[in-house]
C-alpha positions in Angstrom: -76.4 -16.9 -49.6 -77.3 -18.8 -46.2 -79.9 -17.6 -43.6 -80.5 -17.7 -39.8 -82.9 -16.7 -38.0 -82.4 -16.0 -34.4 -85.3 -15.8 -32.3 -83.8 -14.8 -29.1 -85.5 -15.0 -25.6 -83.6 -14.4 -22.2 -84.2 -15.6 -18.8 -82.3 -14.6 -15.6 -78.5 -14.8 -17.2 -78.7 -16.6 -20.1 -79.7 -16.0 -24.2 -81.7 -19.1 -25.7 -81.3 -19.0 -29.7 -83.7 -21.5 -31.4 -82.1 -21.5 -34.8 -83.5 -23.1 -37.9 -80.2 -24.0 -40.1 -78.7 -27.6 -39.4 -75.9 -27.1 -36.7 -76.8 -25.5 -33.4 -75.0 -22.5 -31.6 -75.5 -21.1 -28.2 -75.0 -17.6 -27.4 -74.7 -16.3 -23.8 -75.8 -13.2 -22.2 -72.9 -11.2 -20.3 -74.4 -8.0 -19.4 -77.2 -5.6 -19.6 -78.4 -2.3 -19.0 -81.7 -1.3 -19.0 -83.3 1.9 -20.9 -84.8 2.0 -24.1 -81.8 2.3 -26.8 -82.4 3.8 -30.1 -78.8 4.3 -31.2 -75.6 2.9 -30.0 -72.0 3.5 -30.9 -68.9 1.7 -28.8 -65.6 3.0 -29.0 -63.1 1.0 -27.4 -64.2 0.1 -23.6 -67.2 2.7 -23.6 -71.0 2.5 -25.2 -72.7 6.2 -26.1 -76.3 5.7 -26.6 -79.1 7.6 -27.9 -82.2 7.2 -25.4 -84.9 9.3 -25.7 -83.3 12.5 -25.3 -80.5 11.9 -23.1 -77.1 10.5 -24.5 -76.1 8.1 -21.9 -72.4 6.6 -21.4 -71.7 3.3 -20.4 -68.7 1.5 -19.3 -68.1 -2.0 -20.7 -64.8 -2.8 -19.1 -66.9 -5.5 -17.1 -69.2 -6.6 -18.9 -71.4 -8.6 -16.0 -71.2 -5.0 -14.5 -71.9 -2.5 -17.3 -72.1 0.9 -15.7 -73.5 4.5 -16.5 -70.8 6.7 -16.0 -72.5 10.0 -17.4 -75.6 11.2 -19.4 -76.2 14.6 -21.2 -80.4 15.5 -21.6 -80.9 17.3 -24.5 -84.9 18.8 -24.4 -85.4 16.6 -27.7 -85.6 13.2 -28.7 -82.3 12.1 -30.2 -82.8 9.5 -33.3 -78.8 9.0 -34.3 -75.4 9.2 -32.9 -72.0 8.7 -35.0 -68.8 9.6 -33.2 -65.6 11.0 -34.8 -62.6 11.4 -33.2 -63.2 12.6 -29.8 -66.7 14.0 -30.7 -70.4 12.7 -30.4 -72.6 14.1 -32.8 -76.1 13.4 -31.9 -79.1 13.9 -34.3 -82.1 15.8 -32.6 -85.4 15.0 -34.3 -87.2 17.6 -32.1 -89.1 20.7 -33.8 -88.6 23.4 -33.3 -85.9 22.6 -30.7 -83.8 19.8 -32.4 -80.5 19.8 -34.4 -77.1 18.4 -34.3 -75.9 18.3 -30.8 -71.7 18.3 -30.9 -70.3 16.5 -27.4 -66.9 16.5 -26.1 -66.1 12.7 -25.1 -62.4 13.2 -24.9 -63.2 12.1 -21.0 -66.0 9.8 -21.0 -66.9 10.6 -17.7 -67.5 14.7 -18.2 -69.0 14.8 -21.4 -68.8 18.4 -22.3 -71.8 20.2 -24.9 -69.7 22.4 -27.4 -71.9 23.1 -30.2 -75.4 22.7 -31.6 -76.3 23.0 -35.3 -79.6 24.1 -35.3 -82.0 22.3 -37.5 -84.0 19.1 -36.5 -82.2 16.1 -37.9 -82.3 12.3 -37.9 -79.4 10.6 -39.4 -76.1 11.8 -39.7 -72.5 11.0 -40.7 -69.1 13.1 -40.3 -66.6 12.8 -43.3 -63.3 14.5 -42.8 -64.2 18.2 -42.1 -67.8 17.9 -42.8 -71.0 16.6 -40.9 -73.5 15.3 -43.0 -77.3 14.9 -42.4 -80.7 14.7 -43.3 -83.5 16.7 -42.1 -86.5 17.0 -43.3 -86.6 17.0 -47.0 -82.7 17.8 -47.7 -79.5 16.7 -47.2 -77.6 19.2 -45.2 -73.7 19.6 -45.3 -72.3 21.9 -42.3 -68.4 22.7 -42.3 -67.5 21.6 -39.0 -63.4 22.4 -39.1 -64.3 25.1 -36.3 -66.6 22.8 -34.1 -67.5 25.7 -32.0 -68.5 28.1 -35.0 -70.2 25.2 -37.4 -71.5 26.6 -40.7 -73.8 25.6 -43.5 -71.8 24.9 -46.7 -74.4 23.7 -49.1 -78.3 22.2 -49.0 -79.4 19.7 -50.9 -83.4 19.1 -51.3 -84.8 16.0 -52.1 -88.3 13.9 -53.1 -88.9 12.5 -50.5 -88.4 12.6 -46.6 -84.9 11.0 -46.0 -84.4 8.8 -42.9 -81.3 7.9 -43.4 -77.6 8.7 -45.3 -74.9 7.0 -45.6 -71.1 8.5 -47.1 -68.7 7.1 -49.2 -65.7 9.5 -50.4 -67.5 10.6 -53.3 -71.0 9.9 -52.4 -74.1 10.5 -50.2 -76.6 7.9 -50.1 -80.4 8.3 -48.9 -83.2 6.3 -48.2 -86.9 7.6 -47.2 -90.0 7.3 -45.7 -91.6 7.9 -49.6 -89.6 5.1 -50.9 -86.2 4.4 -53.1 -82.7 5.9 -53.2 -81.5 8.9 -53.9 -77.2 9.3 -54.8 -76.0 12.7 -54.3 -72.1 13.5 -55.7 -70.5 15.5 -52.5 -67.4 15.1 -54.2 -67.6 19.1 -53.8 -69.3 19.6 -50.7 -70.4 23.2 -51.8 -71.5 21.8 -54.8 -73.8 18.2 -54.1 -74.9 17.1 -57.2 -77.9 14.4 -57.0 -76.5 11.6 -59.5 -79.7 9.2 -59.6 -83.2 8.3 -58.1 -84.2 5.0 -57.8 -87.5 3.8 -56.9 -89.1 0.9 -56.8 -90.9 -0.2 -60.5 -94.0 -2.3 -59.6 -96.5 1.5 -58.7 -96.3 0.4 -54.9 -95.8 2.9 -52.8 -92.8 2.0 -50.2 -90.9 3.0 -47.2 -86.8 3.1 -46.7 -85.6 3.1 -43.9 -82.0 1.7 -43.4 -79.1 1.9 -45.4 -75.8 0.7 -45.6 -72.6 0.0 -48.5 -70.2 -2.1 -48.8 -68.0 -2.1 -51.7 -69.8 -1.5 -54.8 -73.4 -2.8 -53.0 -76.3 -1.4 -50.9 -78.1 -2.7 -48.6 -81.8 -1.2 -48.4 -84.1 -1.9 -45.7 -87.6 -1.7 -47.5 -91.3 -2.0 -46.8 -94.5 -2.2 -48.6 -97.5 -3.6 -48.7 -96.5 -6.7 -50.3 -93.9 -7.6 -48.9 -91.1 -6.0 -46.2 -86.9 -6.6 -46.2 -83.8 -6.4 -47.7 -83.0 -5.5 -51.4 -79.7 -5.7 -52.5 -78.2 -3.1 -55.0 -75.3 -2.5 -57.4 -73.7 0.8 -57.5 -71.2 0.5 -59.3 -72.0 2.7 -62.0 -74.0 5.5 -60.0 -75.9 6.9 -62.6 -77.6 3.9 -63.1 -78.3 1.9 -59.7 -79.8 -1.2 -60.0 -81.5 -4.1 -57.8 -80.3 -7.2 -57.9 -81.5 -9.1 -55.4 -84.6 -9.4 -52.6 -85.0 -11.0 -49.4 -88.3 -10.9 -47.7 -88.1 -10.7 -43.8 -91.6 -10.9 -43.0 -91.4 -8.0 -40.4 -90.1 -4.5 -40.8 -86.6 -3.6 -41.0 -85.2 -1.1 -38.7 -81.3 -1.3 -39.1 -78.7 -3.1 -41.1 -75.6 -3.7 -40.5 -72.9 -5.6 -43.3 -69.3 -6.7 -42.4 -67.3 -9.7 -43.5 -69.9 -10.8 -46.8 -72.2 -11.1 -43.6 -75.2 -9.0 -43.3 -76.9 -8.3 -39.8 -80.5 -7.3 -40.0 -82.4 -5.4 -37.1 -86.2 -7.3 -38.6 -88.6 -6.1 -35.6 -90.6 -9.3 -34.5 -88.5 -11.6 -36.8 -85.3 -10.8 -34.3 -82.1 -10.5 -35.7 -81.4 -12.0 -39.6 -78.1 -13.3 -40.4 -78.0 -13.3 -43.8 -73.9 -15.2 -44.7 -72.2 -15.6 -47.7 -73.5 -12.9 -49.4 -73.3 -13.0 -53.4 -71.0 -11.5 -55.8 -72.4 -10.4 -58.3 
Protein backbone atom coordinates (compact mmCIF):
# COMPACT_ATOMS: atom_id res chain seq x y z
CA UNK A 1 0.00 0.00 0.00
CA UNK A 2 1.61 3.47 -1.19
CA UNK A 3 0.96 6.89 0.41
CA UNK A 4 0.75 10.65 -0.62
CA UNK A 5 0.24 13.26 1.10
CA UNK A 6 -1.03 16.40 -0.48
CA UNK A 7 -0.66 19.42 1.24
CA UNK A 8 -2.45 21.78 -0.99
CA UNK A 9 -2.11 25.68 -0.94
CA UNK A 10 -3.69 27.96 -3.74
CA UNK A 11 -2.83 31.31 -4.90
CA UNK A 12 -4.78 33.44 -7.53
CA UNK A 13 -5.49 30.37 -10.23
CA UNK A 14 -3.28 27.84 -9.47
CA UNK A 15 -3.05 24.53 -6.82
CA UNK A 16 0.69 23.95 -5.47
CA UNK A 17 0.88 20.18 -4.27
CA UNK A 18 4.17 19.58 -2.31
CA UNK A 19 4.22 15.83 -2.36
CA UNK A 20 6.46 13.55 -0.38
CA UNK A 21 6.64 10.20 -2.73
CA UNK A 22 9.51 10.19 -5.43
CA UNK A 23 7.93 11.51 -8.78
CA UNK A 24 6.20 14.90 -8.73
CA UNK A 25 2.62 15.85 -10.06
CA UNK A 26 1.02 19.19 -10.47
CA UNK A 27 -2.58 19.63 -10.15
CA UNK A 28 -4.34 22.86 -11.41
CA UNK A 29 -7.06 24.74 -10.06
CA UNK A 30 -10.08 25.30 -12.75
CA UNK A 31 -12.79 26.75 -10.75
CA UNK A 32 -14.21 27.79 -7.50
CA UNK A 33 -17.07 28.80 -5.60
CA UNK A 34 -17.08 30.14 -2.47
CA UNK A 35 -19.41 29.09 0.74
CA UNK A 36 -18.65 26.86 3.24
CA UNK A 37 -19.46 23.12 1.76
CA UNK A 38 -20.34 20.35 4.17
CA UNK A 39 -21.66 17.88 1.59
CA UNK A 40 -21.43 17.62 -2.06
CA UNK A 41 -22.98 15.30 -4.66
CA UNK A 42 -22.41 15.98 -8.77
CA UNK A 43 -24.63 14.44 -11.12
CA UNK A 44 -23.58 14.86 -14.47
CA UNK A 45 -22.98 18.81 -15.31
CA UNK A 46 -24.51 20.06 -11.91
CA UNK A 47 -23.01 20.17 -8.05
CA UNK A 48 -25.88 20.10 -5.07
CA UNK A 49 -24.31 21.07 -1.98
CA UNK A 50 -25.20 21.07 1.58
CA UNK A 51 -24.20 24.59 3.15
CA UNK A 52 -25.34 25.47 6.30
CA UNK A 53 -28.93 25.13 5.79
CA UNK A 54 -29.48 26.05 2.27
CA UNK A 55 -28.94 23.36 -0.50
CA UNK A 56 -27.27 25.30 -3.22
CA UNK A 57 -26.99 24.21 -7.01
CA UNK A 58 -24.19 24.85 -9.09
CA UNK A 59 -23.44 24.62 -12.67
CA UNK A 60 -20.20 23.05 -13.73
CA UNK A 61 -20.58 23.16 -17.54
CA UNK A 62 -17.66 25.83 -17.32
CA UNK A 63 -15.75 25.08 -14.97
CA UNK A 64 -13.57 28.63 -14.89
CA UNK A 65 -17.24 29.89 -14.45
CA UNK A 66 -18.98 27.71 -11.98
CA UNK A 67 -22.44 29.26 -11.40
CA UNK A 68 -25.31 29.16 -8.65
CA UNK A 69 -28.19 28.50 -10.50
CA UNK A 70 -30.70 27.88 -7.45
CA UNK A 71 -30.68 27.40 -3.64
CA UNK A 72 -33.46 26.03 -1.29
CA UNK A 73 -33.07 27.36 2.76
CA UNK A 74 -34.26 24.88 4.91
CA UNK A 75 -34.54 26.67 8.82
CA UNK A 76 -31.93 23.85 9.80
CA UNK A 77 -28.45 22.98 9.31
CA UNK A 78 -28.16 20.25 6.72
CA UNK A 79 -25.26 17.67 7.50
CA UNK A 80 -25.74 15.09 4.31
CA UNK A 81 -27.16 15.01 0.91
CA UNK A 82 -27.42 11.65 -1.41
CA UNK A 83 -29.36 11.98 -4.62
CA UNK A 84 -31.41 9.21 -6.28
CA UNK A 85 -32.94 9.47 -9.41
CA UNK A 86 -34.26 12.79 -9.77
CA UNK A 87 -34.45 13.39 -5.99
CA UNK A 88 -32.20 15.18 -3.32
CA UNK A 89 -32.64 13.89 -0.02
CA UNK A 90 -31.01 16.21 2.37
CA UNK A 91 -30.29 15.21 6.08
CA UNK A 92 -31.44 17.98 8.59
CA UNK A 93 -29.56 17.83 11.89
CA UNK A 94 -31.80 20.59 13.43
CA UNK A 95 -33.88 19.86 16.73
CA UNK A 96 -36.74 20.10 16.97
CA UNK A 97 -37.07 21.31 13.36
CA UNK A 98 -34.81 18.95 11.29
CA UNK A 99 -35.49 15.77 9.22
CA UNK A 100 -35.20 14.45 5.85
CA UNK A 101 -35.92 17.16 3.33
CA UNK A 102 -37.06 15.30 -0.25
CA UNK A 103 -36.22 17.94 -3.34
CA UNK A 104 -37.42 17.74 -6.83
CA UNK A 105 -34.11 18.31 -9.11
CA UNK A 106 -35.74 16.94 -12.27
CA UNK A 107 -34.95 20.84 -13.45
CA UNK A 108 -31.95 21.93 -11.74
CA UNK A 109 -32.87 25.33 -11.92
CA UNK A 110 -36.50 25.17 -9.98
CA UNK A 111 -35.77 22.85 -7.40
CA UNK A 112 -39.16 21.94 -6.04
CA UNK A 113 -39.59 20.82 -1.84
CA UNK A 114 -42.04 17.70 -2.06
CA UNK A 115 -41.68 16.08 1.22
CA UNK A 116 -40.13 16.22 4.60
CA UNK A 117 -39.61 13.20 6.96
CA UNK A 118 -39.75 14.61 10.21
CA UNK A 119 -37.02 13.52 12.59
CA UNK A 120 -33.54 15.24 12.89
CA UNK A 121 -31.05 13.24 10.92
CA UNK A 122 -27.40 13.28 9.80
CA UNK A 123 -26.51 10.69 7.35
CA UNK A 124 -28.53 9.08 4.92
CA UNK A 125 -28.65 6.72 2.00
CA UNK A 126 -31.75 5.69 -0.41
CA UNK A 127 -31.78 1.85 -1.52
CA UNK A 128 -34.42 0.94 -4.01
CA UNK A 129 -37.80 2.07 -2.33
CA UNK A 130 -36.31 2.91 0.93
CA UNK A 131 -34.41 5.91 2.58
CA UNK A 132 -32.22 4.97 5.17
CA UNK A 133 -30.73 7.14 8.06
CA UNK A 134 -29.51 7.65 11.29
CA UNK A 135 -30.67 9.91 13.83
CA UNK A 136 -29.95 10.07 16.99
CA UNK A 137 -29.45 6.80 18.51
CA UNK A 138 -31.31 4.50 15.67
CA UNK A 139 -31.24 3.67 12.37
CA UNK A 140 -34.46 4.72 10.75
CA UNK A 141 -35.91 2.99 7.53
CA UNK A 142 -38.89 5.15 5.90
CA UNK A 143 -40.79 3.56 2.81
CA UNK A 144 -40.41 6.18 0.38
CA UNK A 145 -42.33 4.44 -2.84
CA UNK A 146 -44.99 7.32 -2.38
CA UNK A 147 -42.40 10.29 -1.98
CA UNK A 148 -45.23 12.58 -1.04
CA UNK A 149 -46.84 10.26 1.73
CA UNK A 150 -43.26 8.82 3.20
CA UNK A 151 -43.78 6.40 6.10
CA UNK A 152 -41.83 4.67 8.84
CA UNK A 153 -41.34 0.95 8.11
CA UNK A 154 -39.10 -0.12 10.99
CA UNK A 155 -36.60 1.56 13.85
CA UNK A 156 -33.66 0.22 14.72
CA UNK A 157 -31.88 1.56 18.14
CA UNK A 158 -28.44 1.38 18.64
CA UNK A 159 -25.31 1.91 21.39
CA UNK A 160 -24.13 4.48 20.43
CA UNK A 161 -24.84 7.81 18.50
CA UNK A 162 -24.39 6.97 14.75
CA UNK A 163 -22.81 9.56 12.44
CA UNK A 164 -22.86 7.77 9.63
CA UNK A 165 -24.49 4.62 7.50
CA UNK A 166 -23.58 3.20 4.69
CA UNK A 167 -25.90 0.19 2.46
CA UNK A 168 -25.03 -2.67 0.78
CA UNK A 169 -28.04 -4.96 -0.53
CA UNK A 170 -28.20 -6.88 2.52
CA UNK A 171 -26.57 -4.63 4.90
CA UNK A 172 -26.57 -1.34 6.92
CA UNK A 173 -23.35 -0.22 8.22
CA UNK A 174 -22.79 2.40 11.13
CA UNK A 175 -20.15 4.17 12.70
CA UNK A 176 -20.51 6.64 15.88
CA UNK A 177 -19.41 9.31 17.91
CA UNK A 178 -19.12 6.41 20.95
CA UNK A 179 -16.82 4.39 18.92
CA UNK A 180 -16.87 0.95 16.63
CA UNK A 181 -19.34 -0.54 14.07
CA UNK A 182 -22.44 -1.63 14.25
CA UNK A 183 -23.97 -4.29 11.02
CA UNK A 184 -27.60 -4.27 10.82
CA UNK A 185 -29.31 -7.19 8.29
CA UNK A 186 -32.07 -4.83 6.33
CA UNK A 187 -32.42 -7.70 4.16
CA UNK A 188 -36.09 -7.24 5.49
CA UNK A 189 -36.53 -3.71 5.90
CA UNK A 190 -39.46 -4.22 8.35
CA UNK A 191 -37.45 -6.56 10.10
CA UNK A 192 -33.46 -4.94 10.62
CA UNK A 193 -31.66 -7.33 12.47
CA UNK A 194 -28.30 -6.00 14.11
CA UNK A 195 -25.72 -8.82 12.99
CA UNK A 196 -22.50 -7.60 15.03
CA UNK A 197 -20.85 -4.79 17.24
CA UNK A 198 -17.44 -4.16 16.88
CA UNK A 199 -15.48 -1.96 19.00
CA UNK A 200 -12.27 -1.27 19.39
CA UNK A 201 -10.25 -3.86 22.07
CA UNK A 202 -7.47 -1.83 23.72
CA UNK A 203 -10.40 0.11 26.77
CA UNK A 204 -9.93 3.47 24.71
CA UNK A 205 -12.70 5.19 24.29
CA UNK A 206 -13.05 6.33 20.38
CA UNK A 207 -14.89 8.24 17.90
CA UNK A 208 -16.23 7.03 14.18
CA UNK A 209 -17.02 9.05 12.03
CA UNK A 210 -16.80 8.12 8.30
CA UNK A 211 -17.50 5.03 6.68
CA UNK A 212 -17.32 3.49 3.48
CA UNK A 213 -17.24 -0.44 1.61
CA UNK A 214 -15.95 -1.69 -0.94
CA UNK A 215 -16.21 -5.22 -1.74
CA UNK A 216 -15.84 -7.40 1.21
CA UNK A 217 -13.85 -4.29 3.18
CA UNK A 218 -14.53 -1.17 5.34
CA UNK A 219 -13.07 1.70 5.53
CA UNK A 220 -13.44 3.43 9.18
CA UNK A 221 -12.48 6.84 9.81
CA UNK A 222 -11.44 6.56 13.66
CA UNK A 223 -10.09 8.81 16.51
CA UNK A 224 -8.76 8.48 19.92
CA UNK A 225 -6.60 9.64 22.11
CA UNK A 226 -3.66 7.71 20.85
CA UNK A 227 -3.79 7.92 17.81
CA UNK A 228 -6.43 9.19 14.80
CA UNK A 229 -7.11 7.47 11.04
CA UNK A 230 -8.03 4.90 8.97
CA UNK A 231 -8.67 1.18 10.02
CA UNK A 232 -9.31 -1.23 7.52
CA UNK A 233 -11.86 -4.07 8.06
CA UNK A 234 -12.98 -7.52 6.64
CA UNK A 235 -16.52 -8.26 6.32
CA UNK A 236 -16.80 -10.89 4.87
CA UNK A 237 -18.24 -13.00 7.30
CA UNK A 238 -20.65 -10.38 9.08
CA UNK A 239 -21.06 -11.91 12.24
CA UNK A 240 -17.64 -11.69 12.95
CA UNK A 241 -16.00 -8.29 11.55
CA UNK A 242 -12.60 -8.00 11.95
CA UNK A 243 -9.63 -5.31 11.63
CA UNK A 244 -6.98 -5.87 9.68
CA UNK A 245 -5.15 -3.18 9.13
CA UNK A 246 -4.31 0.72 10.56
CA UNK A 247 -3.12 3.82 9.21
CA UNK A 248 -2.44 6.70 11.39
CA UNK A 249 -3.18 10.14 9.84
CA UNK A 250 -2.08 12.28 12.43
CA UNK A 251 -5.21 14.59 12.14
CA UNK A 252 -8.88 13.73 12.29
CA UNK A 253 -10.69 12.10 9.63
CA UNK A 254 -13.82 13.66 8.33
CA UNK A 255 -14.65 11.65 5.09
CA UNK A 256 -13.45 8.81 3.04
CA UNK A 257 -13.85 8.06 -0.09
CA UNK A 258 -12.51 4.43 -1.90
CA UNK A 259 -12.61 3.69 -5.69
CA UNK A 260 -10.24 1.84 -8.01
CA UNK A 261 -8.02 -0.02 -4.78
CA UNK A 262 -7.46 3.81 -4.14
CA UNK A 263 -8.57 5.36 -1.02
CA UNK A 264 -9.24 9.18 -0.69
CA UNK A 265 -9.12 10.51 2.78
CA UNK A 266 -10.76 13.92 3.90
CA UNK A 267 -7.61 14.13 7.18
CA UNK A 268 -8.40 17.79 8.43
CA UNK A 269 -4.97 19.66 8.72
CA UNK A 270 -3.11 16.65 7.08
CA UNK A 271 -5.09 17.67 3.59
CA UNK A 272 -6.14 15.12 1.49
CA UNK A 273 -4.44 11.26 1.96
CA UNK A 274 -4.08 9.11 -0.97
CA UNK A 275 -3.67 5.97 0.24
CA UNK A 276 -2.98 3.51 -3.53
CA UNK A 277 -2.73 0.05 -3.97
CA UNK A 278 -4.63 -1.01 -1.34
CA UNK A 279 -4.13 -4.70 0.01
CA UNK A 280 -5.88 -7.78 -0.55
CA UNK A 281 -6.20 -9.53 2.02
Amino acid sequence: MRQRFLNVFCAMSLLFVFPNWSYSQHLELIGRAAGRARDICVVKDYAYICAGGSLLILDLRDNANIKEIARIDTPGRLEAICIFGNYAYLADSNNPNGGIWIIDISDPKSPQNVAKIPHPANSIRISNSYAYFTSQNSLQIWDISNLREPKEVSRHFILMEPRNVQITDKYAYIVGWMGGLVIIDISNPYVPKEVSFFQSQDDIPEETKAIDVSGSYAYVAYKHSQSKGLRIMDLSDPSNPKAICFYDTGSGVSDICVTNNNAYIAAGNAGLIVLEELPHF
